[in-house]
C-alpha positions as CSV (number, residue, x, y, z in Angstrom):
1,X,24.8,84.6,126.4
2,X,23.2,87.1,128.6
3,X,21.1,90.2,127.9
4,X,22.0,93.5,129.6
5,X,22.2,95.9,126.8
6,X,22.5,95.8,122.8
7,X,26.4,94.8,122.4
8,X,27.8,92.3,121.1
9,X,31.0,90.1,122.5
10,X,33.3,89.0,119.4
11,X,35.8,86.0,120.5
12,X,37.8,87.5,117.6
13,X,41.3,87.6,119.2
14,X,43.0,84.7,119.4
15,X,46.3,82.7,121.7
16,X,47.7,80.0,121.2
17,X,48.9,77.8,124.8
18,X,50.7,75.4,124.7
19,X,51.8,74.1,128.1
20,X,53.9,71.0,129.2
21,X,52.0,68.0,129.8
22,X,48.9,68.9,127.6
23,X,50.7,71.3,124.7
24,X,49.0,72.6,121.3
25,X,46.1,73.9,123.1
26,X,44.4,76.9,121.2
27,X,42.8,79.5,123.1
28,X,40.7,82.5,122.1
29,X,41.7,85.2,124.7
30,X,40.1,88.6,124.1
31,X,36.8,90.0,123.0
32,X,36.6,93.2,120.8
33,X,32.6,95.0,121.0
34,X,30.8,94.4,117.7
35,X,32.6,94.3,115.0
36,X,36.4,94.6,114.0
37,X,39.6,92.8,115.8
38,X,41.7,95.2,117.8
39,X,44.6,92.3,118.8
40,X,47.6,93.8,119.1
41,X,51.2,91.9,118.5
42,X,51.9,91.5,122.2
43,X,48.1,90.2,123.1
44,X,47.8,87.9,119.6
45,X,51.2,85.5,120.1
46,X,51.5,82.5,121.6
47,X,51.8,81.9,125.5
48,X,53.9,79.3,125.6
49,X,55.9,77.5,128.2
50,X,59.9,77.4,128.1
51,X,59.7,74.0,128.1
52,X,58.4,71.9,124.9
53,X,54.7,70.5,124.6
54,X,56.2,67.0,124.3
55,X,59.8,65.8,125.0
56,X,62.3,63.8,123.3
57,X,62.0,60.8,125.3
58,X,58.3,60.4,124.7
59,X,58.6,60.6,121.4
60,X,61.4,58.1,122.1
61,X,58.9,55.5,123.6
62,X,56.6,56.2,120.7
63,X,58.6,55.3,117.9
64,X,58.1,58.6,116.4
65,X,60.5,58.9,113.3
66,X,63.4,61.6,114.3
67,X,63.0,63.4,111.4
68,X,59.6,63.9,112.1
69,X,61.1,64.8,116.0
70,X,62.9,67.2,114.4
71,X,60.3,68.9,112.1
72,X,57.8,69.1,115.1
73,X,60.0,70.7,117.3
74,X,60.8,73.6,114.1
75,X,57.6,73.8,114.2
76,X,56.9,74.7,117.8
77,X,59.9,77.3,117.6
78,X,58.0,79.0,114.9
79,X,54.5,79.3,116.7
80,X,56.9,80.5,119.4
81,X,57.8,83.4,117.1
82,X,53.9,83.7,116.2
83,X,55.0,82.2,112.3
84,X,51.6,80.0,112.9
85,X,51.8,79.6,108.7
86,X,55.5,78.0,108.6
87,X,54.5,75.7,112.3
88,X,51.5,74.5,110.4
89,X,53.5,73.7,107.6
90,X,56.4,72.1,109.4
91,X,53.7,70.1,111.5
92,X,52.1,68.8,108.5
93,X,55.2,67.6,107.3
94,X,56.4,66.0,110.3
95,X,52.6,64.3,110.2
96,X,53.3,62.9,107.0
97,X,56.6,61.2,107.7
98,X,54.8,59.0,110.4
99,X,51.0,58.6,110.8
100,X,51.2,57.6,114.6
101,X,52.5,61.4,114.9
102,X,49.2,62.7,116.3
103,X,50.8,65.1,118.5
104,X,52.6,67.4,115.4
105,X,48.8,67.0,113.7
106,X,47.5,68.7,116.7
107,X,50.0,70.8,116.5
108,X,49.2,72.0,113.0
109,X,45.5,72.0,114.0
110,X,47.1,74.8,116.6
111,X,48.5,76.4,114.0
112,X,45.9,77.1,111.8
113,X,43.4,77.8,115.0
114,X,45.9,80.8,115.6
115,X,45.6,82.0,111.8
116,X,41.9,81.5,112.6
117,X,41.5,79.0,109.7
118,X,38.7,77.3,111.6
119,X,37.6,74.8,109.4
120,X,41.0,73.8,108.4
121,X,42.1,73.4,111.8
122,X,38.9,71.2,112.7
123,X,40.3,68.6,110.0
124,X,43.5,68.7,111.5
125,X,42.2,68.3,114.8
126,X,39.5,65.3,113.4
127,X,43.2,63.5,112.4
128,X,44.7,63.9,114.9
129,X,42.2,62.1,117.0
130,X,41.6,59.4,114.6
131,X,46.1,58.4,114.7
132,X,45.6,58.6,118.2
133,X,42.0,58.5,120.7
134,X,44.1,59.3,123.7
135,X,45.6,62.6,122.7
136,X,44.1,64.9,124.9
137,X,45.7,68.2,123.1
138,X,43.7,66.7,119.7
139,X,40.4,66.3,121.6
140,X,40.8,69.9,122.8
141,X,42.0,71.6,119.6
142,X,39.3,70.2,117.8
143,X,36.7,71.4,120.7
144,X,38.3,74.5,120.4
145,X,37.5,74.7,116.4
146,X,34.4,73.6,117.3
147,X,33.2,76.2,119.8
148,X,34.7,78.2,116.8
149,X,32.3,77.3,114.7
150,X,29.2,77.5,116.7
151,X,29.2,73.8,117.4
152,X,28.6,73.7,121.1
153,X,27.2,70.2,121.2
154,X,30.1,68.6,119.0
155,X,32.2,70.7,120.9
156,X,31.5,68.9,124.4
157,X,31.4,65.5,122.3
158,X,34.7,66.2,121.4
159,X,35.7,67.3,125.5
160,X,33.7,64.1,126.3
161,X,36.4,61.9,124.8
162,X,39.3,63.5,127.2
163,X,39.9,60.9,130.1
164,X,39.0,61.5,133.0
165,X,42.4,62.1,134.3
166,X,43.3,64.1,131.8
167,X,40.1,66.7,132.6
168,X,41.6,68.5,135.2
169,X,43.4,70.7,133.1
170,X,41.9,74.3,133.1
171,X,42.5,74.6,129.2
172,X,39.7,71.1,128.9
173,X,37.1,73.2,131.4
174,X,37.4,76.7,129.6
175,X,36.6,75.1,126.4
176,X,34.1,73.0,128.2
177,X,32.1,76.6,129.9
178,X,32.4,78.3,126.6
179,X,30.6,75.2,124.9
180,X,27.6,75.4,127.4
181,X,27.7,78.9,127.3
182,X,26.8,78.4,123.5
183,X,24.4,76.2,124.8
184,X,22.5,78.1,127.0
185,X,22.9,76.2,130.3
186,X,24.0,79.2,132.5
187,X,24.9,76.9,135.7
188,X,27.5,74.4,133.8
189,X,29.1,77.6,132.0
190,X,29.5,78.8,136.0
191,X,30.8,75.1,136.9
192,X,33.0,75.0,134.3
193,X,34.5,78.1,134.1
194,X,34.7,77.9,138.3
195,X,36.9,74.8,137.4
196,X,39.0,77.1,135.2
197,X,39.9,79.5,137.0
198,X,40.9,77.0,140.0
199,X,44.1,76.6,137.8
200,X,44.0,79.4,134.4
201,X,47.0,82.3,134.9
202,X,45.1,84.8,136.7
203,X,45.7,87.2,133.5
204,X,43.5,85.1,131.0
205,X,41.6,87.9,130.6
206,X,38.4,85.9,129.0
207,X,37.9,83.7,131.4
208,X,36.9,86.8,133.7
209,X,34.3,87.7,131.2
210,X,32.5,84.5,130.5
211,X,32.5,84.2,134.6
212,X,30.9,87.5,135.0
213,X,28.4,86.7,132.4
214,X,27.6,83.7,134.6
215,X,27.8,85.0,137.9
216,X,25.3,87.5,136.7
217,X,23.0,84.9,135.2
218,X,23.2,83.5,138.5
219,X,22.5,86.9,140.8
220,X,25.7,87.2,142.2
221,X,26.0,90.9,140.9
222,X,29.2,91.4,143.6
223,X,31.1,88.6,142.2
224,X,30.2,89.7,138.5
225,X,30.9,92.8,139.1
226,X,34.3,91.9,140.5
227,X,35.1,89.5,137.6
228,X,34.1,92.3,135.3
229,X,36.4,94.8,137.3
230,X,38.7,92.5,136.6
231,X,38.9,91.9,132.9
232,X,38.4,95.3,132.7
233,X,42.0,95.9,134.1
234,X,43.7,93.2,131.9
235,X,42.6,94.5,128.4
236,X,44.2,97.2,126.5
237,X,43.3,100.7,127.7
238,X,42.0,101.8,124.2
239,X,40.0,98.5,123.5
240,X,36.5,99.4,122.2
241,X,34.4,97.6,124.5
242,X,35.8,99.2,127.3
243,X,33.3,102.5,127.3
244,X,30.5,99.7,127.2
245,X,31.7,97.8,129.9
246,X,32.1,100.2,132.4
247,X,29.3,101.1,132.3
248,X,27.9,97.9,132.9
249,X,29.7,97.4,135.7
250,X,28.1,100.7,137.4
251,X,25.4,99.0,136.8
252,X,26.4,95.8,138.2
253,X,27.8,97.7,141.2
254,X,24.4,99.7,141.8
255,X,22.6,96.1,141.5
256,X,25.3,94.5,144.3
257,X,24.3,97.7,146.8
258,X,20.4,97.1,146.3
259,X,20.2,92.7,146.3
260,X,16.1,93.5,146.2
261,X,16.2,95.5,142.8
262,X,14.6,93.7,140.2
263,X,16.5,93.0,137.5
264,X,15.5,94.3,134.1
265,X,13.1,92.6,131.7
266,X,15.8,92.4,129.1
267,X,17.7,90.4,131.4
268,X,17.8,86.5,130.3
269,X,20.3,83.6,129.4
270,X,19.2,84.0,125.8
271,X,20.4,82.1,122.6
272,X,23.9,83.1,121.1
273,X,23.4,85.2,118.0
274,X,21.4,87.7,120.0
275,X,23.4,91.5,120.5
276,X,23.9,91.8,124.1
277,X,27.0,92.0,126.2
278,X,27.9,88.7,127.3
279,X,27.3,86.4,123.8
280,X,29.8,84.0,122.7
281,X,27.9,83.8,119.1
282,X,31.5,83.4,117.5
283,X,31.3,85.8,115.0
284,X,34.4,84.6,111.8
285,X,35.4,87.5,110.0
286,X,36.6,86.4,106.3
């Protein structure tokens, strides 16, 4: 996203969140330098509330079949135990015994996000919006699968759909900063993630990142610096990136004390797929 030196960021670590109110929301959490995927069991699970993404009496009001009830909310135990292969499959089945069942679609579309099965997860995500328009969590999973993919605009298509009401969560504006991100417009991926973090858990250690990258694009070398700092403190101690990114953050430091200094001519919102510290080229390991 931005050039500083020749590393790449790989959003190859994945969470799953699923909170009350908007539930089945799948987000990538952790960035490994380069190559490989150092998630660890703690850092991969799913952070999940200890209430349930949707409760009995809305499915009540829905008519949603209680056998299918009952299958969702298997499902939603098991990708509370990180099973994401049994929840998808559970999901599925509970979005089979009653198509208006968008919510256990999105669910499944979660599910496979969290084994990232990308494309599969995208067609669960595309059904779930298609049973039901208004299902926020669907609009998002499927953004999420889409940011994935390197999708960016279909990605803010599929945020675009989210009512306005419904925007305010911080899960809808991460996924919104990381699509612009991919699209190169450095002051939405600073409005967006600013929107974020007015409401993310302070320990969403991505977040930090992708605001440093644009709080840098933007000059505001303290600020990066800080949000750097930051994520710096929150990811694992042996993490590979971390030799890389203290340095830059001397650097950003040094740039903070000396506002006048120039930065260098590598220095650019550039086009994702380029090796530099702060790209959000997903990069899908088969």
């Amino acid at each position: 996203m931005f050039r500083k030196r020749e590393f790449q960021i790989d959003w190859s670590r994945l969470r799953v969140a699923i909170v009350v109110g908007i539930g089945c929301l799948c987000i990538p959490v952790a960035v490994a330098l380069n190559h490989g995927d150092n998630t660890t069991p703690e850092s991969s699970g799913p952070i999940l509330t200890a209430q349930l993404p949707v409760s009995s009496g809305a499915m009540t009001e829905q008519g949603i079949l209680p056998k299918a009830f009952h299958l969702y909310l298997q499902a939603v135990e098991e990708l509370h135990r990180g099973q994401a292969v049994s929840a998808e499959k559970d999901a599925n089945r509970a979005a089979a015994l009653d198509v208006n069942f968008a919510d256990a679609k999105a669910l499944a579309a979660t599910a496979a996000l969290a084994q990232r099965q990308f494309l599969r997860a995208r067609e669960e995500a595309d059904d779930a919006v298609h049973r039901n328009r208004d299902d926020e969590k669907a609009w998002v999973a499927l953004a999420t699968a889409d940011n994935y993919l390197g999708k960016y605009a279909e990605a803010i298509d599929a945020l675009s759909n989210v009512r306005e009401q419904d925007r305010v969560t911080w899960q809808v504006a991460y996924e919104w900063a990381r699509a612009e991100a991919g699209r190169n417009d450095a002051a939405q991926t600073l409005e967006w993630s600013n929107r974020a973090a007015l409401k993310a858990p302070s320990d969403f250690a991505p977040l930090h990142l992708l605001r440093a990258s644009a709080l840098l694009a933007a000059s505001q070398y303290s600020q990066a610096a800080n949000e750097l700092d930051t994520y710096l403190r929150l990811i694992n101690k042996s993490a590979p990136e971390r030799e890389g990114l203290t340095q830059e953050l001397r650097r950003l430091r040094e740039l903070a004390q000396s506002a006048s200094k120039p930065l260098p001519a590598t220095t650019e919102f550039n086009a994702p797929g380029e090796l530099n510290i702060f790209d959000v080229k997903i990069q899908i390991e088969e």
